[in-house]
Structures are given as C-alpha cells and as structure tokens.
C-alpha positions in Angstrom: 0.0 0.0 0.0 1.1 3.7 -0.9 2.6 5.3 2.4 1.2 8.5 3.7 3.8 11.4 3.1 3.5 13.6 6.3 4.8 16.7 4.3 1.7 16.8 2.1 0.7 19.9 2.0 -2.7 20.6 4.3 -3.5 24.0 2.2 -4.2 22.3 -0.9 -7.2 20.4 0.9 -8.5 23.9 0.9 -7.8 25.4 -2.1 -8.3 21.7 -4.7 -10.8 19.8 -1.7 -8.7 17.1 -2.3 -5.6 15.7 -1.1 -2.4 17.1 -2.0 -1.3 14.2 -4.6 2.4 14.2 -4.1 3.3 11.7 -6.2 1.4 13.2 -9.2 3.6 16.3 -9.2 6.4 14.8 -8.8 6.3 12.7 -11.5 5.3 15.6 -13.9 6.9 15.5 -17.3 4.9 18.2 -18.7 4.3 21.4 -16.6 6.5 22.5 -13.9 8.6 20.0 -12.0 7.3 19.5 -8.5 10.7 19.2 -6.8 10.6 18.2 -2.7 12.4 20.2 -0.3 12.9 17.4 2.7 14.6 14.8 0.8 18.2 14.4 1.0 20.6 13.3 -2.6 24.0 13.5 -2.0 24.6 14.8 -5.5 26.6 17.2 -6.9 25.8 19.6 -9.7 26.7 18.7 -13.2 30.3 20.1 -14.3 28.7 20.8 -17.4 26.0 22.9 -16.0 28.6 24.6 -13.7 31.1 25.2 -16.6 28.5 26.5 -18.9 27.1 28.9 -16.0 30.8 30.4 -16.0 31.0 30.6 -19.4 27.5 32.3 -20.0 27.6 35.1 -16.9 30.4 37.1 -16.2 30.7 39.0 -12.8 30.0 42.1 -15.0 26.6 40.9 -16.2 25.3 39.8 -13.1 25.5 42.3 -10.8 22.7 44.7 -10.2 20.2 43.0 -11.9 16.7 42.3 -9.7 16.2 38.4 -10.5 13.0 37.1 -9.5 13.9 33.4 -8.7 10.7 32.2 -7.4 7.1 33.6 -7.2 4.1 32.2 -4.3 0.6 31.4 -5.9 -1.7 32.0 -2.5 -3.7 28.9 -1.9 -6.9 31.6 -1.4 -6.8 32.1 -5.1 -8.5 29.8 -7.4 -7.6 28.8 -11.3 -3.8 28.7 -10.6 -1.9 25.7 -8.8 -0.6 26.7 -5.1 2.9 26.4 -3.7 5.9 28.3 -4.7 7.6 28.5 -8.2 11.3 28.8 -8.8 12.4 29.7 -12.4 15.7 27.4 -12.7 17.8 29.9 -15.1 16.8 32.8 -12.2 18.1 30.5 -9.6 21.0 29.5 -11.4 21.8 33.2 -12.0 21.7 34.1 -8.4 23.8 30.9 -7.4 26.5 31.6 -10.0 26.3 35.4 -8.8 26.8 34.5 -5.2 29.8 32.1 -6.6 31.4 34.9 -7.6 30.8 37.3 -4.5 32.2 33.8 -2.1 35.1 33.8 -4.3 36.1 37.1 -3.6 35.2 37.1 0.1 36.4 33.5 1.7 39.1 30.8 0.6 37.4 27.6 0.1 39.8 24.7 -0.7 37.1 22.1 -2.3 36.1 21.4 -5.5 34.5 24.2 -7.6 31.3 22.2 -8.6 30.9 21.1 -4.6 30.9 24.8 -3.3 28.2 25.8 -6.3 25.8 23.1 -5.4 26.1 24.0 -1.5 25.5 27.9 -2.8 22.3 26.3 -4.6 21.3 25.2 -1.7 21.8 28.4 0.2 19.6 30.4 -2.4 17.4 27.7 -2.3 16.3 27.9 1.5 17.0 31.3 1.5 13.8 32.3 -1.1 12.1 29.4 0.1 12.3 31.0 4.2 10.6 34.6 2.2 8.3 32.0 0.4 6.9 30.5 3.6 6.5 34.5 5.2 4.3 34.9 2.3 2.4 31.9 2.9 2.4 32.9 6.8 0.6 36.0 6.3 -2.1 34.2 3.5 -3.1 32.1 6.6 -3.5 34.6 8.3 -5.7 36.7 6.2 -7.7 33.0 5.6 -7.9 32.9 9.2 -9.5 36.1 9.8 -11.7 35.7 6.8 -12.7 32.6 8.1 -14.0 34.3 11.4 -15.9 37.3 9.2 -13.1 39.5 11.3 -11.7 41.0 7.9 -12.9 41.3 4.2 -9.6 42.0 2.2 -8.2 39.3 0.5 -4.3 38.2 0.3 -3.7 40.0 -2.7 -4.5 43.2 -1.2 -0.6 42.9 -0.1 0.3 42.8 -3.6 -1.9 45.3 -4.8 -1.1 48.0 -1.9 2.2 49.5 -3.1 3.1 50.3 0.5 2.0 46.8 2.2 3.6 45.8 -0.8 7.3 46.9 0.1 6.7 46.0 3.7 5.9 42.3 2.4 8.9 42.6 0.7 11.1 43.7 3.8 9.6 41.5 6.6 10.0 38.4 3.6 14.0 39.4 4.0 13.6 39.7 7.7 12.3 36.5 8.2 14.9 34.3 6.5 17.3 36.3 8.5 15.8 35.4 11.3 15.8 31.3 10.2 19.9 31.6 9.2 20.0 28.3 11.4 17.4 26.3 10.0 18.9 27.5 6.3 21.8 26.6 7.1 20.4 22.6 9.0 18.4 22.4 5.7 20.9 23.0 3.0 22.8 19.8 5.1 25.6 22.3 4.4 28.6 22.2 7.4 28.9 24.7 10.3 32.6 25.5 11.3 35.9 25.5 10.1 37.3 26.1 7.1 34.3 27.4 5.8 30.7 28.1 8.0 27.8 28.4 5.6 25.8 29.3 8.3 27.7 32.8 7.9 27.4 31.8 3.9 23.6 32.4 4.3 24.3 35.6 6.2 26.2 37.0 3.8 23.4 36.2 0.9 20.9 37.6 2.7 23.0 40.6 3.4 24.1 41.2 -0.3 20.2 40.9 -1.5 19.2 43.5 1.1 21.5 45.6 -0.4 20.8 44.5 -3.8 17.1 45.2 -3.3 17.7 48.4 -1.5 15.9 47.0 1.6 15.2 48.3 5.1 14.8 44.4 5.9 17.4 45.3 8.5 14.7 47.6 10.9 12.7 44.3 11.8 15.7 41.9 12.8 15.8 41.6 16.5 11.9 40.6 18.0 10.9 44.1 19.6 11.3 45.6 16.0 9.5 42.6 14.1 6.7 42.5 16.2 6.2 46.5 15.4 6.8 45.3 11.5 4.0 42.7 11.9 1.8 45.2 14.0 2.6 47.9 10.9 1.5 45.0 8.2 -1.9 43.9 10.6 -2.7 47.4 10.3 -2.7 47.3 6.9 -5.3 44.5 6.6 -8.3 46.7 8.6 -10.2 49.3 7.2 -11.2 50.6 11.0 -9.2 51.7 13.1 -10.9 50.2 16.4 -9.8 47.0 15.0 -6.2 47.9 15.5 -5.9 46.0 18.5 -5.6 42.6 17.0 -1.7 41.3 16.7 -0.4 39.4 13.9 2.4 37.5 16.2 2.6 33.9 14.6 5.2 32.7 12.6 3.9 29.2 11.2 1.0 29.2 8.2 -1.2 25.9 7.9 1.2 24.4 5.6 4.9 24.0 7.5 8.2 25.1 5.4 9.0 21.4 4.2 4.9 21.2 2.9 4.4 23.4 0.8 4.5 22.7 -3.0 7.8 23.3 -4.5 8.0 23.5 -8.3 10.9 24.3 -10.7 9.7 26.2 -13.7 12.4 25.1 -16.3 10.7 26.4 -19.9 12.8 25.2 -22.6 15.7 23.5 -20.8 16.3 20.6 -19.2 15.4 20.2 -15.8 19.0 20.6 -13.5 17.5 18.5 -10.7 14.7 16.1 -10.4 14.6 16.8 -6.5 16.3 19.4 -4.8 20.1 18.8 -4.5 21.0 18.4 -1.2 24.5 17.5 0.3 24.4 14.3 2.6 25.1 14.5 6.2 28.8 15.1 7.0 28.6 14.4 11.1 26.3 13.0 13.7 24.7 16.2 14.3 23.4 16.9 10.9 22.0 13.1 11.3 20.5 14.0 14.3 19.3 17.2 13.0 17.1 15.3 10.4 16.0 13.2 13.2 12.5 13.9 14.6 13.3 15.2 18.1 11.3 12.4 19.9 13.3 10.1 18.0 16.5 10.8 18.9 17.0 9.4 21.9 16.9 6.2 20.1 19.5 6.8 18.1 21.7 7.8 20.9 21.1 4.3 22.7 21.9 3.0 19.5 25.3 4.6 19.4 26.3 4.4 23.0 26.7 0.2 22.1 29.7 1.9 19.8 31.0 4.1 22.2 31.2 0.6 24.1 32.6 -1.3 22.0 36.6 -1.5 20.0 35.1 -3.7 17.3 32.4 -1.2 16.6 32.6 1.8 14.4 29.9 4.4 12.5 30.3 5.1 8.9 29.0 8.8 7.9 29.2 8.3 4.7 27.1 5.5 4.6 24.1 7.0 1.3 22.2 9.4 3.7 21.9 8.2 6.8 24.5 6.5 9.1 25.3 2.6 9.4 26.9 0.5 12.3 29.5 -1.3 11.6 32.2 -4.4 12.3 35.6 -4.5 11.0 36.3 -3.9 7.8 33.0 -2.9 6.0 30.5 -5.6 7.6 27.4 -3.3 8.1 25.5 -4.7 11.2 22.2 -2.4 10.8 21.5 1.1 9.8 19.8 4.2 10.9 18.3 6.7 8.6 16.4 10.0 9.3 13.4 10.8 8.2 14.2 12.4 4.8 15.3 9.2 3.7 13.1 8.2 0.9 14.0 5.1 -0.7 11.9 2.7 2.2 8.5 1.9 0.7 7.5 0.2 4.3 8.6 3.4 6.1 8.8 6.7 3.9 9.8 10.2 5.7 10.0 8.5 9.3 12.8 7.9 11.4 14.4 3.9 10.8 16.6 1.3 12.2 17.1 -1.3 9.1 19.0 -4.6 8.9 20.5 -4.8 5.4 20.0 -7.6 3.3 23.9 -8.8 4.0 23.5 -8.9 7.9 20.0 -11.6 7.5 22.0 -13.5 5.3 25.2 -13.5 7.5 22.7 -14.7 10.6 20.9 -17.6 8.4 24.5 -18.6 7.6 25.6 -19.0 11.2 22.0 -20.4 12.1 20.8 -17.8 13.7 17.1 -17.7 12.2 16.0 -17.6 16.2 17.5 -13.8 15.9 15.4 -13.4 12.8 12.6 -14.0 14.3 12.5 -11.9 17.1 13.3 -9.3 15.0 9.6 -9.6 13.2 7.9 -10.0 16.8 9.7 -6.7 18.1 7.9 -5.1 15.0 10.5 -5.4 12.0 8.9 -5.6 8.8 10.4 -6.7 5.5 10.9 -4.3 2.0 11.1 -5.4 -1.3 15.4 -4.7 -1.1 15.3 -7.7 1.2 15.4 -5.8 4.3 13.8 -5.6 8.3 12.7 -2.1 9.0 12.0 -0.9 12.1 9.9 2.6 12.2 10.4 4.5 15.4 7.9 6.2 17.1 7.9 7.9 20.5 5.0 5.4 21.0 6.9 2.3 21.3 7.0 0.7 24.6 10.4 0.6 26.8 9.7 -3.1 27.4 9.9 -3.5 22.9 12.3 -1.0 22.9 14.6 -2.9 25.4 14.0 -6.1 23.4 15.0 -4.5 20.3 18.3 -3.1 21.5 18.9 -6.6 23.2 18.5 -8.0 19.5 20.6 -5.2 18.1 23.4 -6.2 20.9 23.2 -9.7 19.7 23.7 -8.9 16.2 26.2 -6.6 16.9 28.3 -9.5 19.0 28.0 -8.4 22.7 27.4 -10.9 24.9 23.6 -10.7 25.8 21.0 -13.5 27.5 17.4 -13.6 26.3 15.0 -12.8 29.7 
C-alpha cells in the first residue's frame, strides 16, 4: 500500500478539496517539476551545468540585476496551482552570482562544482524561508476571513504598493531570522574552514542591499513585532480593530509542505529533487531526526562508544550505518528524509540490510530473525527488516529491540 507522506501539503485540501497528490507532481513531465524540499541526494551539480554557467555570466553581467527566482501562488486564489515556483535559469543566475561574490570574500579549498551546489542550496532555502512568510501571512488573512473579522483578501498585499514593500522587507527579515534552519536544511557544514551558516548571512546581506531594503529595521523581536503590527494594520479598514496582533510565525502548511515547483521552460530540468549535500557528522543526522526520536538513536550509538570492534560510517548513502571491522554493516539508521523505504517513507528507521539476515541464516541464527519480526521489524522489497520509530513504542519493545541489536552486533547478551 502507498505510504502517507507527512509533508503533504494541508492547504491544498482547501484550495483543490482534495488531497495534496504528491506523487502526481512529482512525476510531472509536462508542466513545472514539483521538486521536494525534505529529501536528501547526495549529489553534486553537473560540471557541465557549472562550466557552462561560467562561461554564459560574467561578474560584470550579473550584478545589479533584480532576478526574481521564485514567485508564491496563494492557496486563497482559485484557477492557478498553489505552492511556490522557482524559475531554474533565475536561480542558477543568483547561485553563480553569489559564486562569484564567495570567491572574492572567503578561501574555500574544495572542489569548484561542490561549493556551487552547497550555494544552490543556500539560495534555495534562502527564497524558500521569504516563500513561507508569504504563505504565513495568506493564513493569516484566511484565518480572519474565516471568522468574518476582515474582508480583504491576500492580494491586497500585492496590490497595496506600501503593504507591498513592507511584504517585501519582513519576507528578508524573516529568513534572516531562520539563518539556522537554512543553514540545517541546506545539510551544508557549520565551522571550520568554511561556515555556511555565515554563507547564508552574507546572501541575505548582499540581496538587502541588492534590493535596497530596510529588511534590516525588523531583525531583533521588539522591531518585528512593530513590523507585523505595521503589516496587521494594513489589513483593517477601521481603526478600532487595530488591537488585534499578527504574532505567529507558522502558516497551515509547514516550510517542508508546501509545494515546491521548478519552472524550467525550454531547458532541461537541473535536478529532479532538490540537491542536497548528505550529512557530514552525527549532528546533521541528528538534526534530520525527529526530536522524539532521537533518543533512540543515541542508545543506539552508545553500544559503539562501548565497544573496540564497533565503528559508525557517515558516509554510509544518507543516513549513518553501524559497523564491524572492515566494512561488515551490522544495521543502519536513517532520518526521516530518507526516501527510498516503501515500508517506512519520511520517518525515522533502524534497518537490517540484506547482508546482515544473510550473514545470521549462515551462522544459524534464524531464532535472531525471528525476534526481529515479533519486536515489529517488517520486511521491503530490497530484502530488508525495517523498524519505524515512534515515541509510541513501549520501553519493554524497545529494550528487546536493543537486546536483539546487541546480539547482532556480538555483545554478549542473554534472552529474559
């Protein structure tokens, strides 16, 4: 049976009355590419693409110019498709812009094509963060629609050449704000030799200044809460109503929900998701973790901290995996942007690879097997045991797990 994606978007139930197909979009070969923002492909950009982007834009020809690199369709508005829409040459533009600015400004020692797609990524959650304000303040004109406490419509922020810049400004302020979750959603590394955290910062800076912006007057909370209060103010035509504050800062969709879609005209699409660099330590794992979820990951990795034989491979596809000696992966743990489980898509899972059931049926160990299926294992058409975790499970299963995972793994445990 299809799994439920939890990132589904829950505003296109109210703008289509159905439910956001996911897997429709994606597979789209004829409009604009629906492209998802949570999953994780350790891939680099093409050289190709990179070389020709050098070739085709100088630094000369690129600066100054006002690139708009994506556009939000409100889900309020009917006859278009919602989500946001990134134009690919725009985006491109702006990451082989930025290229050139990081060039000038740090000393990077990797590989050309590795630094432009973790740029990408920066101008990719960068617009996406001033997306998601858009989409904040649409939910919250539906919401106040919805309680008959205001009659303008979303597109009265458009329309209104003043709410209009102010949009603009808090849209800027907002992703300066998020510079963390930018940067933990790129998957891009924080410290030395070179902190994309401060990468994002300095993007967000430059297009300020680009875009002539006093983005800068809403930064620290005192001052955005007076910009949300001047935008609220903007919604009412009566001045008694005044007294209502605009202080949230999460729409009905979340920031890895809404539709993404890559507008790519006559050229070929650069990505088919969005290009994301894997995980390069246990914290980035454990950032893609759900939070409730973590803690059995970390009683996963204490048998290592235990253990000489023991060691965990990082760069193990997107997740992490356990393993013995030379190369002899025990199990595995992936976060929940791993996609490639049909048991258990986007949640957080322990597997068993393929090699480890065969290595137990060798040494006649089938009793292992089965315990594995009674503690909740299921099996995937790659030949594997999945195990999805959930904050729900029981100690007493979880305990029984981890007793099964100590066997495996060669410690010296006795069934109770």
């Amino acid at each position: 049976m299809p799994t439920k994606n939890p990132f589904m978007s829950r505003a296109k139930l109210y703008a289509e009355g159905g439910e956001d197909n996911f897997t429709e979009g994606l597979r789209n070969i004829t409009g604009p590419k629906r492209i998802f923002q949570a999953r994780i492909e350790p891939v680099v950009i093409n050289k190709r693409i990179f070389e020709k982007q050098l070739q085709t834009y100088s630094v000369d020809n690129l600066r100054g110019v006002k690139r708009e690199i994506y556009q939000y369709r409100p889900f309020t508005k009917k006859g278009q498709p919602y989500g946001v829409y990134f134009s690919q040459e725009n985006l491109l533009q702006e990451t082989t812009w930025l290229f050139y600015e990081v060039q000038k400004h740090f000393d990077d020692p990797r590989d050309p094509e590795l630094i432009y797609t973790d740029l990408l990524m920066v101008v990719f959650w960068s617009n996406l963060a001033r997306a998601y304000f858009e989409h904040i303040v649409e939910s919250e004109f539906f919401k106040l629609n919805s309680m008959n406490v205001l009659k303008k419509s979303f597109a009265f922020c458009k329309e209104d050449d003043q709410a209009a810049g102010l949009l603009e400004n808090l849209t800027l302020a907002y992703a300066f704000r998020n510079l963390s979750e930018i940067a933990g959603n790129s998957g891009i590394p924080s410290g030395n030799p070179f902190d994309y955290q401060w990468i994002a910062r300095f993007y967000l800076m430059k297009k300020i200044k680009e875009l002539d912006s006093v983005a800068m007057d809403y930064i620290g909370d005192t001052r955005w809460y007076d910009g949300m209060e001047k935008l609220v103010h903007k919604f009412f035509e009566d001045e008694a109503k005044h007294s209502y504050h605009f202080f949230a800062e999460t729409g009905i969709d979340f920031l890895k929900s809404i539709p993404v879609y890559l507008e790519v005209g006559d050229a070929m699409p650069v990505f088919e998701t969005t290009i994301k660099s894997s995980p390069r330590t246990l914290e980035d794992v454990m950032r893609e973790t759900k939070p409730e979820n973590r803690k059995f990951f970390r009683e996963i990795l204490s048998l290592v901290e235990y253990s000489f034989e023991l060691s965990v491979n990082l760069s193990h596809d997107v997740g992490l995996a356990i393993e013995k000696g030379e190369n002899e992966v025990l199990f595995e743990l992936f976060p929940q942007t791993f996609t490639h489980s049909m048991v258990a898509t986007f949640t957080d899972i322990v597997c068993i690879p393929e090699e480890t059931l065969n290595r137990l049926r060798n040494n006649e160990d089938d009793a292992l097997i089965e315990r594995l299926i009674k503690a909740g294992f299921e099996g995937d058409s790659e030949g594997r045991l999945t195990l999805i975790l959930t904050h729900k499970i029981s100690w007493k299963r979880w305990n029984e797990v981890l007793d099964i995972l100590k066997s495996i793994a060669g410690f010296n445990t006795k069934k109770q």
